[in-house]
C-alpha positions in Angstrom: 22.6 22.1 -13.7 19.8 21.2 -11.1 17.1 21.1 -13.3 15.2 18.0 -14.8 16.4 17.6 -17.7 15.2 14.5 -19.5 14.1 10.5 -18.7 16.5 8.1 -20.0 15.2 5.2 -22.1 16.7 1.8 -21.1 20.1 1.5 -22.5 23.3 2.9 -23.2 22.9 6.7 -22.2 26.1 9.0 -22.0 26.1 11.6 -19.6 28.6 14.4 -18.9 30.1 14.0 -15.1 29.9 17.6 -14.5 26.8 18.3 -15.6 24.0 15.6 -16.0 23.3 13.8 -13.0 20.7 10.8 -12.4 18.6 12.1 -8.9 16.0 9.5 -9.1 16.0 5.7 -10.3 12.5 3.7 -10.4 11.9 0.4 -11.0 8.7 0.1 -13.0 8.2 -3.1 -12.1 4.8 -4.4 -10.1 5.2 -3.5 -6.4 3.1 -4.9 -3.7 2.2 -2.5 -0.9 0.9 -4.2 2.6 -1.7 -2.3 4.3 -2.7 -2.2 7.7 -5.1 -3.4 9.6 -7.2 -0.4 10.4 -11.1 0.0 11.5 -14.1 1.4 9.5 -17.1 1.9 10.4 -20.2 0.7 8.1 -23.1 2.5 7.4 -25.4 0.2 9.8 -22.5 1.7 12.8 -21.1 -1.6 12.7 -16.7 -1.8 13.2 -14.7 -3.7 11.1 -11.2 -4.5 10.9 -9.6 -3.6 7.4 -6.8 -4.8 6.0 -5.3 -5.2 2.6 -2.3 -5.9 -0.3 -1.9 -3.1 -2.6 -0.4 -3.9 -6.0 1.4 -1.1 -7.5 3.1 0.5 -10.7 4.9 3.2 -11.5 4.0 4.2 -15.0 5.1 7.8 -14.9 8.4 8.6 -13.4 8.2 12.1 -13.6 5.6 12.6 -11.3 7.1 9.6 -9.0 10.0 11.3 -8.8 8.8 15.0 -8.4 4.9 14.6 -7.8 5.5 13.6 -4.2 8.1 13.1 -1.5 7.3 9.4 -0.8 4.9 7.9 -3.3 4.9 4.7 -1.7 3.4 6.2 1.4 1.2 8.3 -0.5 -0.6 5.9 -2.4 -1.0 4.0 0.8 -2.7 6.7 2.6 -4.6 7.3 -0.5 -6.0 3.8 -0.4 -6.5 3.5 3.1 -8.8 7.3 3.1 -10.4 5.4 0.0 -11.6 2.2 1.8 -12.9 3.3 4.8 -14.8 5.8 2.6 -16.3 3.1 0.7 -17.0 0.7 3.3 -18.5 3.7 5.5 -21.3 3.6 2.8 -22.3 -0.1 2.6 -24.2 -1.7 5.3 -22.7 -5.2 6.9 -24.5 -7.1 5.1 -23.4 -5.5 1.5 -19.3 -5.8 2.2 -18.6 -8.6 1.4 -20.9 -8.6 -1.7 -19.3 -5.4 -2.9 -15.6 -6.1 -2.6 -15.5 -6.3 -6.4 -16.9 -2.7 -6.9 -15.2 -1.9 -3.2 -11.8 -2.7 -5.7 -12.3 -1.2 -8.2 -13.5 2.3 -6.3 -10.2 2.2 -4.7 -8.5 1.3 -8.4 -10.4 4.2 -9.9 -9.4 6.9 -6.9 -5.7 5.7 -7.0 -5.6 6.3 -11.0 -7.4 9.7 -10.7 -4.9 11.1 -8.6 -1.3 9.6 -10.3 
């Protein structure tokens, strides 16, 4: 009647027309998530142009679903504020040493917040 009710396994799942009603179907598959090009600035005040693939997975629907409007576009913006924060600490020299921990940073903010 309007309210989340339950997540349906995989499978045969009966349903009453008139009152159970499926609002939100997710694949839970890996997704991948282009970023773009954007600029950061290092901590030596040097520019760079950013840009990045994103590899994604929903692993709870719930909060997919009712956590946020686009979660797609969320997790993009997330990881965008994320890498110009971290490359805005690093000096020139340092990014392209760091893009391992620069990953994982980004990795660790993403699963904080989901």
């Amino acid at each position: 009647m309007g309210r989340f009710y339950k997540i349906l396994e995989p499978g045969v799942a009966f349903l009453f027309p008139c009152l159970d009603n499926i609002q939100y179907i997710h694949t839970l598959k890996e997704m991948t998530i282009e970023i773009p090009q954007q600029e950061a600035i290092t901590l030596d005040n040097v520019q760079l142009d950013l840009d990045a693939v994103l590899y994604v997975r929903v692993v709870d629907p719930y909060k997919a679903s009712y956590g946020v409007q686009d979660p797609e576009f969320a997790i993009s913006q997330l990881a965008m504020t994320v890498m110009r924060a971290e490359v805005g600490k690093l000096m020139l020299d340092n990014v392209f040493r760091e893009r391992a921990n620069l990953n994982l940073a980004i990795v660790g903010e993403c699963l904080l917040v989901s």
